[in-house]
Structure formats: structure tokens, C-alpha cells
C-alpha positions in Angstrom: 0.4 7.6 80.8 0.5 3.8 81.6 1.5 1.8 78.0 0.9 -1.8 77.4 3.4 -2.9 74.7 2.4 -6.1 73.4 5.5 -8.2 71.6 8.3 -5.7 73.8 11.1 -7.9 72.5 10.1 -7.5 69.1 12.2 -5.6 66.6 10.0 -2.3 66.8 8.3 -3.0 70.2 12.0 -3.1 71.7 12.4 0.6 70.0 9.1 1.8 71.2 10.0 0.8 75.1 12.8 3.2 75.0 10.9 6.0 73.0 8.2 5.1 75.6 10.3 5.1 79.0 12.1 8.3 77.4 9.7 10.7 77.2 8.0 9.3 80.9 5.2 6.9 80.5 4.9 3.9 82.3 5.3 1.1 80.1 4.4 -2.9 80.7 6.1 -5.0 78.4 4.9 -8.1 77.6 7.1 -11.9 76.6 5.8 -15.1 76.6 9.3 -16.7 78.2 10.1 -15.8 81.6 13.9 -15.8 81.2 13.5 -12.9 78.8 11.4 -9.8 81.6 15.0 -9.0 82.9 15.5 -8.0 78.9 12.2 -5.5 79.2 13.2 -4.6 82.5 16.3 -3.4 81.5 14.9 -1.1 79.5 12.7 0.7 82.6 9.6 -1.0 82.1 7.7 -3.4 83.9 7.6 -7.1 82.0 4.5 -9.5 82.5 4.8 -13.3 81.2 1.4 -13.9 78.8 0.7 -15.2 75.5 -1.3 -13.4 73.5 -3.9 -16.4 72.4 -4.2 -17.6 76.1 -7.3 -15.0 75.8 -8.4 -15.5 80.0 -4.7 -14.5 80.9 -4.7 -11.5 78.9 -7.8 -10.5 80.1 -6.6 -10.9 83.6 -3.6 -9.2 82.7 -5.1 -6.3 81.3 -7.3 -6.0 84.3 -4.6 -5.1 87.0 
């Protein structure tokens, strides 16, 4: 199943990637610095670069 975790690099969305990637879903992660997608990559997810008030870059986000 693909997952969109919103806030990866949060204290419990950093726990739910790796429960996520662990039991085989495809997860996107998301961060709103770029520096920080190796940190959610790491982890076996993909990482996308939004912020979550920026509502027309969510959206297009959420559409691929």
C-alpha cells in the first residue's frame, strides 16, 4: 500500500516510517527543508519537500 506520512521527521512520524517500510508499504515522507529528505530517505521511504499550509503544493503533491 502507498503511505503518505505527513511531518516524517516528527517524533512519532519518524517511528511510523520504520513500522511502515517494515512490514512493506511504500511510504512518502514529507519535510519542509530540503537538507533533511536524505533523513526520510534513510529510512526506505521516498521524501517530498512541501509545507503543509502552501495548500496548491500539497494538492499537487498529492496528485502524483
Amino acid at each position: 500500500m502507498k503511505i503518505f506520512v505527513a511531518g516524517a521527521l516528527g517524533v512519532i512520524g519518524r517511528q511510523l516510517l520504520l513500522k511502515l517500510i517494515e512490514t512493506g508499504h511504500e511510504v512518502i515522507g514529507t519535510t519542509r527543508q530540503k537538507e533533511r529528505t536524505r533523513e526520510i530517505e534513510a529510512t526506505g521511504a521516498s521524501a517530498v519537500v512541501v509545507d503543509a499550509l502552501d495548500r496548491n503544493n500539497m494538492m499537487s503533491v498529492l496528485a502524483t
